[in-house]
N, C-alpha and C positions, 0 to 999 in steps of 0.2 A: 839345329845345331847340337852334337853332340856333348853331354856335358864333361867338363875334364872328374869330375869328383866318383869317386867309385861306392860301391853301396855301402860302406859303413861310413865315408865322410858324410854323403848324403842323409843317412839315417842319425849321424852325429849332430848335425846341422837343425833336421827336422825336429829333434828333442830341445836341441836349444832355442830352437821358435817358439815352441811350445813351453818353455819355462818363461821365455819373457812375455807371455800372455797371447802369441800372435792365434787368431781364432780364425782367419778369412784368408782365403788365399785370390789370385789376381791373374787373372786372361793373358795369355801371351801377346794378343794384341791391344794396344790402346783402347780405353773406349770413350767416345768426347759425351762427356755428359753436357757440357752447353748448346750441343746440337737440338734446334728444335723442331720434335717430329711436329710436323701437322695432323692435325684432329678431323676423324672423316667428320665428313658432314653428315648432321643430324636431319631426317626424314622429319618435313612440318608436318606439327599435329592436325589434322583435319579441322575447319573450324565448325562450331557447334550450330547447328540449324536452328535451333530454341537457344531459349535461356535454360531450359528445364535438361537441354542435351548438352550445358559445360561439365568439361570432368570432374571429379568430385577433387579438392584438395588432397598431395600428396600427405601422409601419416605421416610424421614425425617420429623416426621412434627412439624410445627414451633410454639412455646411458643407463646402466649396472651401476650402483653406487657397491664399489666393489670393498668400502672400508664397513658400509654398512653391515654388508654380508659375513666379512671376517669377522666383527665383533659376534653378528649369531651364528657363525659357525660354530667359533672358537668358545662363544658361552655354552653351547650345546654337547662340547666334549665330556665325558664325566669321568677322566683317565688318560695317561700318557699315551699309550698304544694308540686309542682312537683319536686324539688331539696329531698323532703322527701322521696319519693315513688322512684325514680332513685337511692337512695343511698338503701334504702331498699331490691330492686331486684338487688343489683349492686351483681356480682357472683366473682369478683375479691378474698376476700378472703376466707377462709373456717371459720373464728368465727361465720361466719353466720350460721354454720351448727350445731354448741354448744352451741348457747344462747339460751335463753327463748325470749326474747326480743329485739325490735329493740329501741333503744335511741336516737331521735332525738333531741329534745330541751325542754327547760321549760322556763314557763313567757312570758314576755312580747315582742312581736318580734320586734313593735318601740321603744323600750327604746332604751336610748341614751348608757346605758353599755351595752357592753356584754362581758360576765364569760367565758370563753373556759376551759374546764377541762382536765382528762386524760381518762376515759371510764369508762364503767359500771362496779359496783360492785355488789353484789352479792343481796342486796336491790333493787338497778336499776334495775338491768333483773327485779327482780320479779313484779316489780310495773311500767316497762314501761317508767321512768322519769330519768332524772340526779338528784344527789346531795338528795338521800331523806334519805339517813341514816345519822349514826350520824355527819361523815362528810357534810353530806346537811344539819345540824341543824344548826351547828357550819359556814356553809358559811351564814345562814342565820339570822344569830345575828351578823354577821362581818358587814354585807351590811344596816343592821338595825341600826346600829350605827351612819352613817350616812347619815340615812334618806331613804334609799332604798328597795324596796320589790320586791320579783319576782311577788307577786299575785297584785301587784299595775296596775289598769287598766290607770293612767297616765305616759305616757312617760319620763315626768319627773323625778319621783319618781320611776321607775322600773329597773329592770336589769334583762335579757335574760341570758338562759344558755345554753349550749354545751359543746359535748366534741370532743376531737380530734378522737377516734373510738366509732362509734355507736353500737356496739355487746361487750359484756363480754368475756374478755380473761379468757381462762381457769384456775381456780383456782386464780384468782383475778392476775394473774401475769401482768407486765408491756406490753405494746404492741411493737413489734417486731422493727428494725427499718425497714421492709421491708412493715410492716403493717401501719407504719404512712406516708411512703410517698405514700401510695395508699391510704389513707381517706386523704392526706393533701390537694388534688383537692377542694375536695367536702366541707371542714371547709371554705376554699380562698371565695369559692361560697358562701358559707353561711354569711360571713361576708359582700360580695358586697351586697349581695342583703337585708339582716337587716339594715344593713349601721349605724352602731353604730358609735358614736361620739366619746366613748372611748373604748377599747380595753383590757380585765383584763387575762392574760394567770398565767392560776397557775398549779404551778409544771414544771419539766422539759422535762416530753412527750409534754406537748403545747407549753414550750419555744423554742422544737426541732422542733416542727409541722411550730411553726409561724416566727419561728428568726434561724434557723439551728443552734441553738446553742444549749450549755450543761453548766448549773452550774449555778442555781436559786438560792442558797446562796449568789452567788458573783454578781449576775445580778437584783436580786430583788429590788425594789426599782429605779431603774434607769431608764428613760422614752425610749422609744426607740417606732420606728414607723413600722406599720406593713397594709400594703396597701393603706399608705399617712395617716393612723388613725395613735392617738398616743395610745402607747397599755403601760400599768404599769406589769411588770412579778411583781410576788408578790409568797410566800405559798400556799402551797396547804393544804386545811384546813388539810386532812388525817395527814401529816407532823405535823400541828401543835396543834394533838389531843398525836403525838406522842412526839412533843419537847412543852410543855406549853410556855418555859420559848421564843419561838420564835412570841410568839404572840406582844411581842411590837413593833418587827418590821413590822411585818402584819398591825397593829397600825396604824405606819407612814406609809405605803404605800395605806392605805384608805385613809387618810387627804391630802394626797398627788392628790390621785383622787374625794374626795371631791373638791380640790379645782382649781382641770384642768378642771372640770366639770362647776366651775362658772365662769373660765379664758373664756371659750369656748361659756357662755350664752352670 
């Protein structure tokens, strides 16, 4: 069947799949998945002449504890670059196999903030960076408010970004909780070695990643420390593109690190 749409509706179309997270596409014909194939039949094992001729016990073989891994990875890094490239090859989980991109950080890596997020969206894979759609626009007029920029080359004036998983969940979904305690190694790392003065976790994947807690409505705002740094949980812009009316509290919890920022000079 010929389609009616001509190549820029259809390329129109395809863009707009692609912003609302579609990843998979779908067979022109049905496919019944409760169909059940039958299983050939399995060739009987000979049976053993002896006792001395049964076959030995199949191996078992034993799981990768893959958080154990990332902690010595990630302890073994002695600097950003190489903490970039170890998280990069890190084979622990499979998003690596579905993004476009790897996402490590944006801005400036001595500023005295840094931003930890929740992972890439669907802008981020494409472009590489955290925070560059419209939630990246909107974190970057929160931080500009009070004086801050990621592209600021003085430390004073700048704020570093991160997120808690470096690869795009499928279809923009939240990241698993088996997925964040195997990148939470490699964020610990990142924050020793940036060595930020303050500490900014938005939304409740970073507040899980950094504090094992849950419920950024009820925690935001409130200081709390997170590797002897003091860290502000606050909104995640995404959240507050979706509730407006939560932007004064995001409000106060910049003035709040505006001014732990000059407590701190």
């Amino acid at each position: 069947m010929e389609s009616a749409l001509d190549w820029h509706q259809a390329k129109a179309l395809l863009e707009w799949y692609v912003e609302l997270g579609v990843t998979d596409t779908v067979a022109e014909a049905p496919i019944n998945r409760y169909e059940v194939t039958p299983e050939p039949a399995k060739p009987a094992a000979p049976a053993p002449t002896a006792a001395n001729d049964a076959p030995p016990p199949a191996a078992t073989p034993s799981a990768t504890d893959w958080v154990a891994q990332a902690k010595a990875q990630a302890g073994a890094a002695a600097d950003l670059d190489t903490l970039a490239e170890t998280l990069r090859g890190f084979e622990g989980s499979p998003l690596r196999k579905g993004a476009r991109s790897f996402v490590f950080a944006d801005g400036n890596p001595a500023a005295r903030v840094m931003v930890v997020g929740e992972g890439p969206g669907a802008e981020e894979d494409r472009e590489g960076l955290p925070f560059v759609g419209r939630a990246g626009r909107l974190l970057d007029q929160m931080f500009a408010a009070i004086g801050l920029d990621r592209r600021s080359p003085d430390a004073q004036s700048a704020i570093y970004i991160t997120n808690v998983v470096p690869w795009r969940p499928p279809g923009n979904r939240n990241p698993t909780a088996d997925e964040i305690e195997m990148f939470t190694p490699f964020l610990l790392r990142h924050i020793e070695l940036a060595d930020p003065d303050v500490i900014v976790p938005m939304g409740n994947i970073a507040l899980t990643a950094l504090l094992g807690r849950q419920g950024i409505t009820r925690l935001r705002g409130q200081w709390q420390t997170v590797l002897d740094r003091p860290a502000m949980p606050t909104f995640h812009p995404s959240f507050l593109l979706r509730n407006p009316v939560a932007k004064r509290e995001a409000w106060a919890d910049l003035l709040d690190i505006q001014a732990k920022l000059r407590d701190l000079a």
